[in-house]
PDB file of the backbone (N, CA, C, O) and the ligand in Angstrom, with CONECT records:
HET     ZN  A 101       1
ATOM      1  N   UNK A   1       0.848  -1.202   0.000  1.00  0.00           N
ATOM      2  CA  UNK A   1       0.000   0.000   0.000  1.00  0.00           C
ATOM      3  C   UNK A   1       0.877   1.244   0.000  1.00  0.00           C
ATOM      4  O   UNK A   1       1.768   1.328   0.845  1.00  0.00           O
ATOM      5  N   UNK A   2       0.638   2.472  -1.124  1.00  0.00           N
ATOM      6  CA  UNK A   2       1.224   3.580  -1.193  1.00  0.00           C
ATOM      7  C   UNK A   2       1.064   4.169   0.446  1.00  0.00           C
ATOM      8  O   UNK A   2       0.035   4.009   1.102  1.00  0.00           O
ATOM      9  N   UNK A   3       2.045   4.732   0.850  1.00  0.00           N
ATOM     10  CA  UNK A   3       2.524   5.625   1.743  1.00  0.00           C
ATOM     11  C   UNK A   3       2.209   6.873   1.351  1.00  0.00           C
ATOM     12  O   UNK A   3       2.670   7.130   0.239  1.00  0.00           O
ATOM     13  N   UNK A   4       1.414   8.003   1.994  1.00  0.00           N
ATOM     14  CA  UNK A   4       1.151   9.796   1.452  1.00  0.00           C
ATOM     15  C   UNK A   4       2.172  10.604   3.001  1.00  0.00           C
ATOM     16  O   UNK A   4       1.805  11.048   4.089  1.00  0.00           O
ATOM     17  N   UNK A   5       3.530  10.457   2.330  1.00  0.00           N
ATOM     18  CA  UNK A   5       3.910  11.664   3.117  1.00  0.00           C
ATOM     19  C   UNK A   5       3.829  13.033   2.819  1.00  0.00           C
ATOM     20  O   UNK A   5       4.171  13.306   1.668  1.00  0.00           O
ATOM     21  N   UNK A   6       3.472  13.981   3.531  1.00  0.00           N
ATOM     22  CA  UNK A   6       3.354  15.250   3.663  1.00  0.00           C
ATOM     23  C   UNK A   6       3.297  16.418   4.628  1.00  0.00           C
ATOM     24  O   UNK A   6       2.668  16.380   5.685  1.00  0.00           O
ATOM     25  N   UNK A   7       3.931  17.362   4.233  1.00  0.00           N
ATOM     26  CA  UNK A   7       4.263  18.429   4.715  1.00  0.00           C
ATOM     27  C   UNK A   7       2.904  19.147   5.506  1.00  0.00           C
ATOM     28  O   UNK A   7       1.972  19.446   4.759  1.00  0.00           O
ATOM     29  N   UNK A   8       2.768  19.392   6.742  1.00  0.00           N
ATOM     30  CA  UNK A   8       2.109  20.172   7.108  1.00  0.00           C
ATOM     31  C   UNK A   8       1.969  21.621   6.915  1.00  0.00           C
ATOM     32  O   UNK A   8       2.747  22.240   7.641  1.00  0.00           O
ATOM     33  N   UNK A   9       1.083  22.511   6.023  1.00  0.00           N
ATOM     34  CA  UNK A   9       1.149  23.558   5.580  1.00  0.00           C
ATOM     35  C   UNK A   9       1.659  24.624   6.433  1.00  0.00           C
ATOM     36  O   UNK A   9       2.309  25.609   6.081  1.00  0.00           O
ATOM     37  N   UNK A  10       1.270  24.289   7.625  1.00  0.00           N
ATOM     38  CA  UNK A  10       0.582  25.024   9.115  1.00  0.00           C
ATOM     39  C   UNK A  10       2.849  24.985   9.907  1.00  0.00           C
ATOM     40  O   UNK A  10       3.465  26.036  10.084  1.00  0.00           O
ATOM     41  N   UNK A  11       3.122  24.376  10.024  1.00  0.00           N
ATOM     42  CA  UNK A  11       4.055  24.203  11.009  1.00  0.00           C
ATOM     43  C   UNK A  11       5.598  23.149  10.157  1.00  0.00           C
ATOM     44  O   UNK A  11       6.812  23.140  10.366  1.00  0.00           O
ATOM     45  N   UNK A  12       4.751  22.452   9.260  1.00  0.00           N
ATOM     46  CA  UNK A  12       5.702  21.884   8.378  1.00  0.00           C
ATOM     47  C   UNK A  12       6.341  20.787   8.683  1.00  0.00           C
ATOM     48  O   UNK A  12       7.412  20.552   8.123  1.00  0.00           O
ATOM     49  N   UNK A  13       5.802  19.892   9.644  1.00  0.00           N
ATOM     50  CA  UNK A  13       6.039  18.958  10.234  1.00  0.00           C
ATOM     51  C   UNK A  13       5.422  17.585   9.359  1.00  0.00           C
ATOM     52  O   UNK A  13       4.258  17.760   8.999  1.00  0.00           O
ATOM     53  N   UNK A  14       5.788  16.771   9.117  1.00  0.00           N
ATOM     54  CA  UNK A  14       5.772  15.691   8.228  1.00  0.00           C
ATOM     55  C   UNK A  14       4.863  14.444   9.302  1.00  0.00           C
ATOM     56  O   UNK A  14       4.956  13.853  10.378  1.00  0.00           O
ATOM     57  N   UNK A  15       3.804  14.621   7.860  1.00  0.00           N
ATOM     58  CA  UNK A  15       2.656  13.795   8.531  1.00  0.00           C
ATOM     59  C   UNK A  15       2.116  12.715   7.246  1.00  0.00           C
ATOM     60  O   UNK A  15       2.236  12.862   6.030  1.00  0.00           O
ATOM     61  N   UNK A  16       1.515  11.650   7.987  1.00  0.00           N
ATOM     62  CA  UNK A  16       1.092  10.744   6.719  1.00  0.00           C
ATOM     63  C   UNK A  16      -0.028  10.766   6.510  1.00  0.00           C
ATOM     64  O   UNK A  16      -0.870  10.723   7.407  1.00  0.00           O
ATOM     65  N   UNK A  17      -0.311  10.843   5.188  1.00  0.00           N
ATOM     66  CA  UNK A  17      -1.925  10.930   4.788  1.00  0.00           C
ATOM     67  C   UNK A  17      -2.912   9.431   3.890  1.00  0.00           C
ATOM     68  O   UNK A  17      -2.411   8.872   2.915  1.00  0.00           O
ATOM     69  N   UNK A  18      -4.144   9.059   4.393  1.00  0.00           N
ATOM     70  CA  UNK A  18      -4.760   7.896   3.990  1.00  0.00           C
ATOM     71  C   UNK A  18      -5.706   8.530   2.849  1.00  0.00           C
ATOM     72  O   UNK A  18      -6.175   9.668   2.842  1.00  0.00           O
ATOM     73  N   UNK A  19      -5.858   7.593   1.961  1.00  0.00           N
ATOM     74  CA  UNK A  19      -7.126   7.800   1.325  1.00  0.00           C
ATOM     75  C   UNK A  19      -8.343   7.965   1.953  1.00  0.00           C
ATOM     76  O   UNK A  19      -8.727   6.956   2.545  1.00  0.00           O
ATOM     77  N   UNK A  20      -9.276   9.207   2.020  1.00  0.00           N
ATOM     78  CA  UNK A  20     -10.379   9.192   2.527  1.00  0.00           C
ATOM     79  C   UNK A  20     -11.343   7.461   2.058  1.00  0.00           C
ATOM     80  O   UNK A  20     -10.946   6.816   1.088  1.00  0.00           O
ATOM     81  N   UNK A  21     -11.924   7.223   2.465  1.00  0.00           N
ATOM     82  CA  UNK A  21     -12.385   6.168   1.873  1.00  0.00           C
ATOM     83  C   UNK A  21     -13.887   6.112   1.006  1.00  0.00           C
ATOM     84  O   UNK A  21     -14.462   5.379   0.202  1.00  0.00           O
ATOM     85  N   UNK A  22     -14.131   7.543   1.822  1.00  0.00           N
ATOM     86  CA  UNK A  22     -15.480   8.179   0.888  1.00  0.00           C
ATOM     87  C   UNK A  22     -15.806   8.819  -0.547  1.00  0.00           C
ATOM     88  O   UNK A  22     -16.716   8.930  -1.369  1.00  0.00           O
ATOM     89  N   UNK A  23     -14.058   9.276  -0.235  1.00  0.00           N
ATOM     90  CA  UNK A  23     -14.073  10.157  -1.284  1.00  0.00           C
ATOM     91  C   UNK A  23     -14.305   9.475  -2.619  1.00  0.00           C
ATOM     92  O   UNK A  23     -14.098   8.269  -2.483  1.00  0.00           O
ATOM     93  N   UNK A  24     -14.731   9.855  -4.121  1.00  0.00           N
ATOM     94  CA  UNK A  24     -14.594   9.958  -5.270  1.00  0.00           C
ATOM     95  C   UNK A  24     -13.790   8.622  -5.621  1.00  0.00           C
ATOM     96  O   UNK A  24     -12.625   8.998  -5.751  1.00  0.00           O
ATOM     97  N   UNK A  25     -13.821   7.896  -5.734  1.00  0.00           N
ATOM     98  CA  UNK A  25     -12.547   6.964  -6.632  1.00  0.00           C
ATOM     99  C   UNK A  25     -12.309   7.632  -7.626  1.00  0.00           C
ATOM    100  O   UNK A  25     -11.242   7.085  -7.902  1.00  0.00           O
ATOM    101  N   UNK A  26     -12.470   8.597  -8.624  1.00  0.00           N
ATOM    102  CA  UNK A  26     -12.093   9.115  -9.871  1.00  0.00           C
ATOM    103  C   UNK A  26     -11.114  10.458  -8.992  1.00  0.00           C
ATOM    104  O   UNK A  26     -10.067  10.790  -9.547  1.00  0.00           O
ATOM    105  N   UNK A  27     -11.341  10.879  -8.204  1.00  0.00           N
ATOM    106  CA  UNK A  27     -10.876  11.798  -7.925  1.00  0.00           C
ATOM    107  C   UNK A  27     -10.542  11.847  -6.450  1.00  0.00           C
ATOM    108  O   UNK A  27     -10.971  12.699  -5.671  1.00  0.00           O
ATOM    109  N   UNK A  28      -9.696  10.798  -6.132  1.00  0.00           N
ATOM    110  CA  UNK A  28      -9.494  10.332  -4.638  1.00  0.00           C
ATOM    111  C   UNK A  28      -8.845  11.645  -3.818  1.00  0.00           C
ATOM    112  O   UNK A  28      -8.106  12.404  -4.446  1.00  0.00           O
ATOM    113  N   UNK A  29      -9.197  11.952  -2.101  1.00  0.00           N
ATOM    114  CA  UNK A  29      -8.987  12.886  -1.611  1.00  0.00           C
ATOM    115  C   UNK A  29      -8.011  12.027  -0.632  1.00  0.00           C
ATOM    116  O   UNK A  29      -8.298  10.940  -0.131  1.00  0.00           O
ATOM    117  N   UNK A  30      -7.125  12.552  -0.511  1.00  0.00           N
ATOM    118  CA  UNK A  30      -6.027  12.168   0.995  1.00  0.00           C
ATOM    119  C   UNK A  30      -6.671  13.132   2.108  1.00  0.00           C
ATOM    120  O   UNK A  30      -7.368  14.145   2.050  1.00  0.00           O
ATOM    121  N   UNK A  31      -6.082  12.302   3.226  1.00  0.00           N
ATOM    122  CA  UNK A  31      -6.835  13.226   4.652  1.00  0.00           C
ATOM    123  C   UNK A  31      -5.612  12.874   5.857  1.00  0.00           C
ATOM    124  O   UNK A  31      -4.997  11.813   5.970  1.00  0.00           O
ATOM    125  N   UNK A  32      -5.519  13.714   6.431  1.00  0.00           N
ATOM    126  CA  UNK A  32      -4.340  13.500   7.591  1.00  0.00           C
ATOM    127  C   UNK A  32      -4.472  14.844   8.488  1.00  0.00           C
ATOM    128  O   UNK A  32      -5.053  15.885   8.182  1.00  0.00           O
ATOM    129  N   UNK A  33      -3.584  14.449   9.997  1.00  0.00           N
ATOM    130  CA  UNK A  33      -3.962  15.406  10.639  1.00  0.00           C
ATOM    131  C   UNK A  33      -2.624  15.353  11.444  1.00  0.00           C
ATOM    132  O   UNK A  33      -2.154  14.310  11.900  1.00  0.00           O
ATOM    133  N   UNK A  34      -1.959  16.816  11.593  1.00  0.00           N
ATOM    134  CA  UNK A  34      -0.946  16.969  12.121  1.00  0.00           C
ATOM    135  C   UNK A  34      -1.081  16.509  13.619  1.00  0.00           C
ATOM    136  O   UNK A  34      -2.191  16.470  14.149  1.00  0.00           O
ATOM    137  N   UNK A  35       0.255  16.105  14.404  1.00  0.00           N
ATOM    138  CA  UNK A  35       0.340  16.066  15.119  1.00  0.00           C
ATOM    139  C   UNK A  35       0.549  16.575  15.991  1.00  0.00           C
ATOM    140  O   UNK A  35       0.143  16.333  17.128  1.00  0.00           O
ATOM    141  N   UNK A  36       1.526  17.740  15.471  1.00  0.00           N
ATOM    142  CA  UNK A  36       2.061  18.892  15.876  1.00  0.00           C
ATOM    143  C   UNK A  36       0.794  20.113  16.292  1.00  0.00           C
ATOM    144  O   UNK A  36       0.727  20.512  17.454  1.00  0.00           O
ATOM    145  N   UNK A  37       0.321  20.369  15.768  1.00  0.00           N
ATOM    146  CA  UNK A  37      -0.710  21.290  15.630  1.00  0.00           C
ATOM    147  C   UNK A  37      -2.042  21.245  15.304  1.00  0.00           C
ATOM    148  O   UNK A  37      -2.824  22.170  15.084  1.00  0.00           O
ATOM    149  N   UNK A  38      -2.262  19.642  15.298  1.00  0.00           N
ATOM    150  CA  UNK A  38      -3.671  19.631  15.016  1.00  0.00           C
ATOM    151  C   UNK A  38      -4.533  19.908  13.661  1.00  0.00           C
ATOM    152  O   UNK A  38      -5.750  19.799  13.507  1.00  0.00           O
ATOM    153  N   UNK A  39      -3.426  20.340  12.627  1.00  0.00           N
ATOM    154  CA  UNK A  39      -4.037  21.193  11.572  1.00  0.00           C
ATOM    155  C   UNK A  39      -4.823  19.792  10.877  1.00  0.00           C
ATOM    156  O   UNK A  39      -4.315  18.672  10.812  1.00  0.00           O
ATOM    157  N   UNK A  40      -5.917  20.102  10.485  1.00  0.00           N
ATOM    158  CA  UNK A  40      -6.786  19.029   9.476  1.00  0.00           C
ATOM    159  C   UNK A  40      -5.938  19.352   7.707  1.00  0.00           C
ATOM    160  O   UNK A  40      -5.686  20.436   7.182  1.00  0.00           O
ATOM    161  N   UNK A  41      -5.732  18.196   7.280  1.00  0.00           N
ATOM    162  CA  UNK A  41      -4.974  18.116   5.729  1.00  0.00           C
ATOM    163  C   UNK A  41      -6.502  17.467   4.844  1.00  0.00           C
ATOM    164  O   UNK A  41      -7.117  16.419   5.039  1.00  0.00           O
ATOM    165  N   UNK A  42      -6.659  18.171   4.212  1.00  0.00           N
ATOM    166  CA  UNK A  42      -7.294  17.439   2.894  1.00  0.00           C
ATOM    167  C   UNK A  42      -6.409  18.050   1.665  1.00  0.00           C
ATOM    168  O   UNK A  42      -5.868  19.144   1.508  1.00  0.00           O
ATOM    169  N   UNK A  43      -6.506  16.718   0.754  1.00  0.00           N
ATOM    170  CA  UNK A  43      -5.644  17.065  -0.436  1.00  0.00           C
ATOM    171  C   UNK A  43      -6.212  15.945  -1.509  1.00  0.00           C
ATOM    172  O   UNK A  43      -6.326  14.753  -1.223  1.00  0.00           O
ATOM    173  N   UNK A  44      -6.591  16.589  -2.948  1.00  0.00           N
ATOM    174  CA  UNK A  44      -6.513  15.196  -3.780  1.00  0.00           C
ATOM    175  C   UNK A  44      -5.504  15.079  -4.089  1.00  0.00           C
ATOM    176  O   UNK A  44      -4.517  15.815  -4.082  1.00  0.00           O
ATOM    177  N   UNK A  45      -5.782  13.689  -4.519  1.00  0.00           N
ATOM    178  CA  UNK A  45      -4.559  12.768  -4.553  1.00  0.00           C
ATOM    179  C   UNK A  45      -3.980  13.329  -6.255  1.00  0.00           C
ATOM    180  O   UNK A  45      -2.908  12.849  -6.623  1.00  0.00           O
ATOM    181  N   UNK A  46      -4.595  14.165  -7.071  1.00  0.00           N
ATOM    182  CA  UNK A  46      -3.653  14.797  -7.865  1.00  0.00           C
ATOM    183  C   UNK A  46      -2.980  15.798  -7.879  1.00  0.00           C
ATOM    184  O   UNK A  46      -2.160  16.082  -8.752  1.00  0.00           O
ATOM    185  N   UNK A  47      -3.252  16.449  -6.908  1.00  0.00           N
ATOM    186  CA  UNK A  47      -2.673  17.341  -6.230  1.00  0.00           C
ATOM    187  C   UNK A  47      -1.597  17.174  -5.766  1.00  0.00           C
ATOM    188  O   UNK A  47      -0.574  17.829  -5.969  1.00  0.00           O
ATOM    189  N   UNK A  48      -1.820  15.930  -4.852  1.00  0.00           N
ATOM    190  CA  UNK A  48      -0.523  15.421  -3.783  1.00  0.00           C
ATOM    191  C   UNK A  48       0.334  15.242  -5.115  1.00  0.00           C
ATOM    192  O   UNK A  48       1.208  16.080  -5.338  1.00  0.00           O
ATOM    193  N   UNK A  49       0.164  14.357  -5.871  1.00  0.00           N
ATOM    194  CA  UNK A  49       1.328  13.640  -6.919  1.00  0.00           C
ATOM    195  C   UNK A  49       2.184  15.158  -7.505  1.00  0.00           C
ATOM    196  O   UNK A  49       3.404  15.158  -7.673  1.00  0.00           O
ATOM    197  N   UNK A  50       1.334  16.362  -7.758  1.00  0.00           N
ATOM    198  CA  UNK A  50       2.304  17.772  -8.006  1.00  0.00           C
ATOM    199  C   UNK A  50       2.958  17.904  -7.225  1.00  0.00           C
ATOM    200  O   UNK A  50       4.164  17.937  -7.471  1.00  0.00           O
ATOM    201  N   UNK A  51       2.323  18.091  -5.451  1.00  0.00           N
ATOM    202  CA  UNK A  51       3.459  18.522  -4.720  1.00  0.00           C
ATOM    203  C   UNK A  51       4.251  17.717  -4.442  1.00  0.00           C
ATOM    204  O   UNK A  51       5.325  18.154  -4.028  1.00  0.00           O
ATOM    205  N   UNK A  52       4.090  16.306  -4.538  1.00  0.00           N
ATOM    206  CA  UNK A  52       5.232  15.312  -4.573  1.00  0.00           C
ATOM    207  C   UNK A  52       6.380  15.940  -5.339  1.00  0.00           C
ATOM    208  O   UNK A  52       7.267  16.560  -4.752  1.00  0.00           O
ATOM    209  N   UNK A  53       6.356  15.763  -6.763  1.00  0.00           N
ATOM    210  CA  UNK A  53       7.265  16.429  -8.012  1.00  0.00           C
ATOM    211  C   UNK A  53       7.480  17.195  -7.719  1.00  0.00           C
ATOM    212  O   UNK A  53       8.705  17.198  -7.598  1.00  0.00           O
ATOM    213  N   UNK A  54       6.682  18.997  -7.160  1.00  0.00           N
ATOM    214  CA  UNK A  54       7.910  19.830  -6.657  1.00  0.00           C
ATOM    215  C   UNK A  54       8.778  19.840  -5.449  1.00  0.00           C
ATOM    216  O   UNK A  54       9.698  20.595  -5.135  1.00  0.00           O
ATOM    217  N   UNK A  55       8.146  18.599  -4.729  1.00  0.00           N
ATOM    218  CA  UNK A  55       8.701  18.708  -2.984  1.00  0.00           C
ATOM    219  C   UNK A  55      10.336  17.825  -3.675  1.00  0.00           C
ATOM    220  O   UNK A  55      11.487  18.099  -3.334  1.00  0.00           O
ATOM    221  N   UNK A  56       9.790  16.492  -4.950  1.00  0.00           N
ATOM    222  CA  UNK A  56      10.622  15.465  -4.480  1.00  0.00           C
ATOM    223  C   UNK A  56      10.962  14.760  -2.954  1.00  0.00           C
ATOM    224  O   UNK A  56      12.016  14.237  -2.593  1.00  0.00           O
ATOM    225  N   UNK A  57       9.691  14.936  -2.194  1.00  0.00           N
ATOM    226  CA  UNK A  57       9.675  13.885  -1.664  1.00  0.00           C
ATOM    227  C   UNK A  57      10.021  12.365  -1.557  1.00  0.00           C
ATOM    228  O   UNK A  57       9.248  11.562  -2.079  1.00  0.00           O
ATOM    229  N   UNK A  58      11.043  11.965  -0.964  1.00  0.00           N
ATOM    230  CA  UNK A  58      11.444  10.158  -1.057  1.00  0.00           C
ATOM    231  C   UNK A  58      10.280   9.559  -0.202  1.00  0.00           C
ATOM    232  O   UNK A  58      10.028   9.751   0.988  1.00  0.00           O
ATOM    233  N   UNK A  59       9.620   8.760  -1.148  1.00  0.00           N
ATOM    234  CA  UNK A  59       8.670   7.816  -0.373  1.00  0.00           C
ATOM    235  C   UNK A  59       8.033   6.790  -1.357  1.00  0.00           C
ATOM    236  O   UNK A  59       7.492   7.217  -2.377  1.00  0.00           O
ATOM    237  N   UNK A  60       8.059   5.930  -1.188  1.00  0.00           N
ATOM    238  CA  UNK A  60       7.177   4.464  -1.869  1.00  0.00           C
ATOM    239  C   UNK A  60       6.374   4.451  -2.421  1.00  0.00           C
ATOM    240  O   UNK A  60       5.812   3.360  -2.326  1.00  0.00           O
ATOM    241  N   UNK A  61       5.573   5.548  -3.465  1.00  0.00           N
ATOM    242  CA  UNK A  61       4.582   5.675  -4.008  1.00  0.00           C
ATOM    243  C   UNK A  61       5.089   5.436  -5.500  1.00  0.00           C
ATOM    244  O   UNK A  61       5.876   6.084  -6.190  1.00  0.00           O
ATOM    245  N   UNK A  62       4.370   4.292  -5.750  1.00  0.00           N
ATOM    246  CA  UNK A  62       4.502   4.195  -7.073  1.00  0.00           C
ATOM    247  C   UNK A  62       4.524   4.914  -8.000  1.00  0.00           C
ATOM    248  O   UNK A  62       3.663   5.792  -8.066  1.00  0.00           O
ATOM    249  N   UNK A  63       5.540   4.785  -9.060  1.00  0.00           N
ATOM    250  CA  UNK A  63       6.058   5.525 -10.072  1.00  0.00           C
ATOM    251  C   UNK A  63       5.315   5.128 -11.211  1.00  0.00           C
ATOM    252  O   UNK A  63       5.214   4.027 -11.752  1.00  0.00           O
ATOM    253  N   UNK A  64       4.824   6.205 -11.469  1.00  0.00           N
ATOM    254  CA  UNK A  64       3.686   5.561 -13.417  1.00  0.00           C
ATOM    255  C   UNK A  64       4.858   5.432 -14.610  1.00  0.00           C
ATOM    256  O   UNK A  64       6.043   5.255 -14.327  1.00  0.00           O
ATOM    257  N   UNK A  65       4.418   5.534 -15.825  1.00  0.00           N
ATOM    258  CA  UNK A  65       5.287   4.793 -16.641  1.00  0.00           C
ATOM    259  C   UNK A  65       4.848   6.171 -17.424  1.00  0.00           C
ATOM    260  O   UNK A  65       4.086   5.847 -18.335  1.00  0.00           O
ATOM    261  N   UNK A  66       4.974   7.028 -17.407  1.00  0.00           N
ATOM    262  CA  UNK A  66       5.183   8.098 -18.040  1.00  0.00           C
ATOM    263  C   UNK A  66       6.105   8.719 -18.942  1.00  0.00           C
ATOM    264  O   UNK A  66       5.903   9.867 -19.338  1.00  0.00           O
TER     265      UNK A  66
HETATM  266 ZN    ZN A 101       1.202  21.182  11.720  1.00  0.00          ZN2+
END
């Protein structure tokens, strides 16, 4: 199972995010919640894959064949 690491907007503290399970399958939303600060994260998951590419984040999320 993909791993969603991410940056807390709020404090910047590195938190992991799950697939909502409600959300959209066409348009899946990640959800996570700092630890640090409590901040609530929603993000779609195409979203995340941009800020992945500009963060370059190292983490286990499968690579497409692009
Ligand atoms: Zn935070």
């Amino acid at each position: 199972m993909a791993k969603y690491i991410y940056e807390c907007p709020v404090c910047n503290n590195l938190i992991t995010l799950k697939v909502d399970l409600w959300s959209c399958p066409f348009q899946r939303t990640l959800i996570g919640q700092c630890d640090k600060c409590n901040n609530k994260v929603e993000i779609y998951e195409d979203d995340y894959k941009e800020w992945v590419k500009e963060k370059e984040v190292k983490q286990d999320y499968p690579e497409g064949d692009e």
